[in-house]
N, C-alpha and C positions, 0 to 999 in steps of 0.2 A: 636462695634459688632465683627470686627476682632480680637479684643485682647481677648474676651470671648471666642470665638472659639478654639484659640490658646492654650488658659486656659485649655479648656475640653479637646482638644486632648490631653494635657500634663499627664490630670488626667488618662483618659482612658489608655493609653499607660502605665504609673504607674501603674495601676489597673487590667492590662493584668500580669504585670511583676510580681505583688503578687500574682497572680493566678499561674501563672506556677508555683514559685517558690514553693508554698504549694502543687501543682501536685506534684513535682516531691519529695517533702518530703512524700507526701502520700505514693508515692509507697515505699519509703525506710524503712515509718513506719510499713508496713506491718508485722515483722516480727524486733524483736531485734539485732538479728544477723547481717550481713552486708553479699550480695547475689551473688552470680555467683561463679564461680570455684577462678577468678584471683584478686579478692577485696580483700579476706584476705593479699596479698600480698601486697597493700596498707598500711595495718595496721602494718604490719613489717617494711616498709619501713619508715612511721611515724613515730615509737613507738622510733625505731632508730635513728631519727634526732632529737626528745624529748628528747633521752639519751644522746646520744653521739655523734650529730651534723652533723652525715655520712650517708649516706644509705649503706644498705644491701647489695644490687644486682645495678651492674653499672644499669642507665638509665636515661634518658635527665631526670634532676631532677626537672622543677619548678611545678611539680605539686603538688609532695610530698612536696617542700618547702612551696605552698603556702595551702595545706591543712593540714600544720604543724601548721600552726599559728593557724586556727581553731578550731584546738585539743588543743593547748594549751588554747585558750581563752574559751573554753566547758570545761576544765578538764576531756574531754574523748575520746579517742583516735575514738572512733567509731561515737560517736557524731560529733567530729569535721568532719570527712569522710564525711558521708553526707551530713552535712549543708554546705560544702565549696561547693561539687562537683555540688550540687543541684544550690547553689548561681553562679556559673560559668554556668554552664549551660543555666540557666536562663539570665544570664547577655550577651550571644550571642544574645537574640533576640534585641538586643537595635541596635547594628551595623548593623543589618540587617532591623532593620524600618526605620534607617537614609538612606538607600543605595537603597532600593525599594522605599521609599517615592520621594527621589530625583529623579532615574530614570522613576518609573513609575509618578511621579509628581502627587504625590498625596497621603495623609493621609491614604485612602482606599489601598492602594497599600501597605503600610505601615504594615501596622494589620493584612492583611490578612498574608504576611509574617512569622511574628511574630508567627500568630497561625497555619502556616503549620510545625514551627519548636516544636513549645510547642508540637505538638501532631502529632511526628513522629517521628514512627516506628524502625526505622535506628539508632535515636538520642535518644533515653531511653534507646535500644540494648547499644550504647555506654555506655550512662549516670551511666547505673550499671552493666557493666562491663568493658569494654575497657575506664578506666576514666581520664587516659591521653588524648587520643584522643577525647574525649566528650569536656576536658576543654581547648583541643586544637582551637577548630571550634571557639569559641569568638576571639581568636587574632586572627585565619585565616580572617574570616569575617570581623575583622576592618581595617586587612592589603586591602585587594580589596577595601574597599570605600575609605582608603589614596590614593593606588592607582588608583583610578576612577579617582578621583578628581584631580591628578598630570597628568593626558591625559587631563580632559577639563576644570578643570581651571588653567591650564598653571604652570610653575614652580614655588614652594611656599615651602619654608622652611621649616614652617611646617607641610605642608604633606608630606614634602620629611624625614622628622626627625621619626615622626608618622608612617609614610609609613613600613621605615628600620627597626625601633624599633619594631612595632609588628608583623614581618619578623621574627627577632631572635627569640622574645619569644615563637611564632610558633615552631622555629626551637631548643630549648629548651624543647620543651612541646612534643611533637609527630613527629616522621617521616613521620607519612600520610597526615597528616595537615602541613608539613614544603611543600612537595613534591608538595603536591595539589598548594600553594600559591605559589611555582616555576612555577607549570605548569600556572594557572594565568597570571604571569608575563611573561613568555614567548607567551603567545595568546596573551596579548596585546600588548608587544613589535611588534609582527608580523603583528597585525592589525594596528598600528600607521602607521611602515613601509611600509606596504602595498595601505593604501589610506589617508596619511598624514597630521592628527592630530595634528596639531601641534612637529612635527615630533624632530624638532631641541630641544627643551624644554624639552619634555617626553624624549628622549634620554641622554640626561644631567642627566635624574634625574638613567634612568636605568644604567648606567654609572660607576655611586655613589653607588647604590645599590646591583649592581654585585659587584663591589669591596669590599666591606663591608660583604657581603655574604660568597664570595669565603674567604675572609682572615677568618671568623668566622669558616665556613669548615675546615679549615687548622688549627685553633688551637685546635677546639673541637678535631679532629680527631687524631691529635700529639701530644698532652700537657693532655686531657683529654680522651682516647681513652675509659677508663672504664664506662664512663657518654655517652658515643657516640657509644655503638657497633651497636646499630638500625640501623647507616648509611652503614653498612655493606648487610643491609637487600634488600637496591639497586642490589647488584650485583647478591643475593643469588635466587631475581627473577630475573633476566635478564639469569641468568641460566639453571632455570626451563622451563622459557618460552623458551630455547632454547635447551633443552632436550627431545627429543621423547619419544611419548606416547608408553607404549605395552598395548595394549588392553585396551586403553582407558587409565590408570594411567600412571602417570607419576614414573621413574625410581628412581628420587629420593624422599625421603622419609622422610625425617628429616630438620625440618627448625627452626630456632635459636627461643629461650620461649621467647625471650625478646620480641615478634611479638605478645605474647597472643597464647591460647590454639587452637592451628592449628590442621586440623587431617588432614595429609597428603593422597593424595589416592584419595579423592572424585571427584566424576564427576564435570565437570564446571558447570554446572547448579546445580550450589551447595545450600547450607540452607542458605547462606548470603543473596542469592537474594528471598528466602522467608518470610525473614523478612521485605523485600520492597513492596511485595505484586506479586510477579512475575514477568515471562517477560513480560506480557502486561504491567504492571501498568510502567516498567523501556521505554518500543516502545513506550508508550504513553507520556511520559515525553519527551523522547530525540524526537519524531515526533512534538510535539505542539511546541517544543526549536527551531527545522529545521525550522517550517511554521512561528514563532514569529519572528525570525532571517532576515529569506527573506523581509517578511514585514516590519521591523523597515529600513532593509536598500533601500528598495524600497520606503519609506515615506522619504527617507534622517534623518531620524532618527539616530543620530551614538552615541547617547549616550546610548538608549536604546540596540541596535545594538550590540554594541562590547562585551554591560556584556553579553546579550541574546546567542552571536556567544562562548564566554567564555561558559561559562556553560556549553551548549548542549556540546561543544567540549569534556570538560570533563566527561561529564555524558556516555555520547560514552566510554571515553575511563579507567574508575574505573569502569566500566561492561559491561566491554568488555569479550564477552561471550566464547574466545578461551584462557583466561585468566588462568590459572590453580586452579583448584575449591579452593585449601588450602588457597588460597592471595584469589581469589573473594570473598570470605568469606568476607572479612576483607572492603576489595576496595570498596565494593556494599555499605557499609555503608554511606561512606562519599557521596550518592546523596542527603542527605539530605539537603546540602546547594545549590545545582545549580538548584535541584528540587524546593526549596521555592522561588528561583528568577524565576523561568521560572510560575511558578503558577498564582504566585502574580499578576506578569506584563500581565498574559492574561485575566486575569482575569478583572485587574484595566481597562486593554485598553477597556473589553467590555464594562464596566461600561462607559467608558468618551466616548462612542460613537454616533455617534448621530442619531441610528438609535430609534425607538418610544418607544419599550419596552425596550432595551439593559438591565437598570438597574436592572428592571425582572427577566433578563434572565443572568447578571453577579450575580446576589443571588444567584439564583438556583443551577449554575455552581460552584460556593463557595460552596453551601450545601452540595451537592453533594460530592465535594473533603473533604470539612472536617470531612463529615460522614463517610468516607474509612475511611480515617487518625486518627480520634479519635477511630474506631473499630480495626483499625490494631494495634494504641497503646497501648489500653486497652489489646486485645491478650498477646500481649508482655510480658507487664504488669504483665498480669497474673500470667505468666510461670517464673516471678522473684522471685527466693526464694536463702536461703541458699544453699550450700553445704553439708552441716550440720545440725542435728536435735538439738534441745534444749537439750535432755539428750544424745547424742554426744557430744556436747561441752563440757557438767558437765560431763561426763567420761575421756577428755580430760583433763580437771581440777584437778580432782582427780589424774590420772596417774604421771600427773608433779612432788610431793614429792618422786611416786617410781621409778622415771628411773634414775638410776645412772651414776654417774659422765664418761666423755670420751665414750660416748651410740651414737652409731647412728641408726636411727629409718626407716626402711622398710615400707610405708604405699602407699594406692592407691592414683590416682592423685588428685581428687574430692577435699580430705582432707591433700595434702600434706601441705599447708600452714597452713592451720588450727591447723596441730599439729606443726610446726616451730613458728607458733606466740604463743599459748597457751603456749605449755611444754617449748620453748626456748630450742628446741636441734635439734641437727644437723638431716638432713631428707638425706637420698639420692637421689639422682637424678635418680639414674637411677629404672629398675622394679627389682621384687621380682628375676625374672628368670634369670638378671644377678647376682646375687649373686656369687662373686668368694672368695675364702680359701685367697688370698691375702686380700680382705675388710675387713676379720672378724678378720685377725692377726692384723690389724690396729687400731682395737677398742676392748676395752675389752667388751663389751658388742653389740651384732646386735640383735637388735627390732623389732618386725614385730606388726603394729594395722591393723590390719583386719577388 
């Protein structure tokens, strides 16, 4: 009877995992093209390791490498894009059914999980556009259940090998997702040390994995500095945030593209935390995270406990609302993962409760949340389109036999990659308005597509 059990959950949990994955191709199918302002920029970066084995534009590379393979086994560079990025995506909710199941001790704890990430808001925002940091969240996520498991079940090889290793790849893949999985590691270092978890063991293991970290930091940052300027993006907000506002904006104004399409200027109560659903839906998360918290450690609960105190912690502080509106944009994204643990676990608790109706009343409270979460996604959703219109592209196509040779091309941001992927010529960087007599002596030809 156990082992049949077993069976179904296995099935279902598969059978969640082909759902998403066909979710999140639905939305890609929408439309031929490939959607948001910085995707084209994937396909350059691809098209270019199918060529000639390099990227383009320095940047932690494994995502283009691993959405290279894709391309190649599709035969099309576009086709590959989405099937890897959707397959990665998808492929987070498995670490995160294994880490709610176990903490919330329970299957139900498990799924629900799984489906607060399929169909949320934050994470399709990534998925099709910020698609490093989309395919960053599966190694983040598997890094926190090694190290779960390296706090309570004691030092193990390999979760300490497991642990490290999808630590780097993290730290490879995205700066927000390397940073988030430091700050992790630091709340739990804290909490070990603080009410002594096995204290001697877990510090052996954080030890080893400072070590290994810090030496990876040091060479990324000196031997590869062009694959690593993101790590720079540390300092450029520790900056901001300590530069005075005039009239509400902050002074400075310019923050490095490698961060994705920032509009410097905006209020903190920026459109990042609108795609979360506001400030209530972010009070309501980090409030249920505080009350879940108190409780797990007031039942002596410290497994639950410490991921519960993790999270809220973070969720607090990637929107944190005196945060400078250009990065909150970016930061508000990533609650997508302390949000599905703190959900799940309040959710599962009601459920194993023993009070008459609880299981009732843990549905409703599930309907409830997944009817936002699948409305807020669908929104999303919606508003995913090209850049680019269909006979945009084909005028793009067309132009590429007439720009000649040593050309550099004047175009708005929308479509600056579009036209560096399509015609394969050089774009400028900077606007139409800087135009100076020394650029144009430089090229025999200056472009303007309008």
């Amino acid at each position: 009877m156990l082992e049949n059990i077993k069976k179904l959950q296995v099935k279902s949990v598969f059978l969640l995992f082909l759902s998403e994955f066909g979710f999140y191709l639905c939305i890609f199918s929408r439309n031929h093209l490939v959607p948001m302002v910085d995707v084209p920029y994937y396909l350059i970066q691809i098209k270019s390791i199918l060529t000639t084995g390099s990227l383009v534009y320095g940047a932690p590379p494994l995502t283009f490498y691993l959405l290279s393979i894709f391309s190649f086994l599709s035969g099309d560079v576009t086709l590959g894009l989405k099937v890897g990025v959707s397959f990665f995506c998808t492929l987070s909710t498995i670490p995160a059914y294994f880490l709610m199941k176990r903490v919330g001790k329970s299957y139900f704890a498990g799924v629900i999980a799984m489906l607060l990430i399929i169909f949320s808001a934050p994470y399709i925002r990534m998925l099709t556009d910020f698609m490093k940091n989309a395919v960053g969240v599966f190694f983040l996520i598997a890094f926190i259940y090694y190290l779960h498991d390296l706090v309570f079940s004691g030092f193990k090889k390999r979760s300490l090998i497991l642990s490290t290793s999808f630590l780097l790849l993290t730290g490879i893949t995205h700066i927000l997702d390397f940073l988030t999985a430091l700050l992790f590691l630091a709340i739990y270092t804290v909490l070990v040390l603080i009410f002594d978890v096995d204290r001697r063991s877990f510090m052996k293991s954080v030890g080893i994995i400072t070590s290994i970290i810090l030496a990876f930091i040091f060479v990324a940052t000196t031997f590869f500095s062009s694959l690593f300027e993101d790590f720079n993006l540390v300092f450029y907000f520790i900056r901001d945030l300590m530069t005075p506002r005039i009239n509400g904006v902050k002074g400075v104004k310019t923050i490095p593209n490698s961060f994705g399409p920032i509009q410097a200027g905006q209020h903190p109560l920026s459109r990042g935390v609108n795609v979360i659903g506001e400030w209530g839906m972010i009070l309501s998360i980090i409030s249920i995270g505080i009350i879940l918290s108190f409780y797990t450690w007031k039942k002596r609960q410290k497994e639950a406990s410490f991921l519960l105190i993790a999270a809220t912690t973070i969720s607090s502080i990637i929107c944190f609302p005196f945060i400078p509106g250009e990065w909150l944009f970016r930061t508000s994204l990533m609650i997508v993962m302390p949000a599905a643990i703190i959900l799940s676990y309040g959710i599962s608790r009601i459920w194993k409760s023993d009070y008459r109706k609880s299981k009732v009343i843990a549905v409703i409270i599930f309907a409830i949340c997944l009817f936002f979460f699948v409305g807020q996604s669908l929104r999303i959703a919606r508003g995913i389109n090209p850049t680019i219109s269909d006979e945009g592209y084909r005028d793009l196509i067309d132009m590429k036999d007439r720009i000649p040779a040593n050309s550099i091309v004047f175009t708005e941001h929308s479509v600056h990659y579009w036209v560096e992927y399509v015609d394969e010529v050089e774009v400028a960087r900077a606007s139409i308005e800087e135009l100076s007599p020394e650029l144009g002596e430089s090229y025999s030809h200056v472009l303007f597509i309008l």
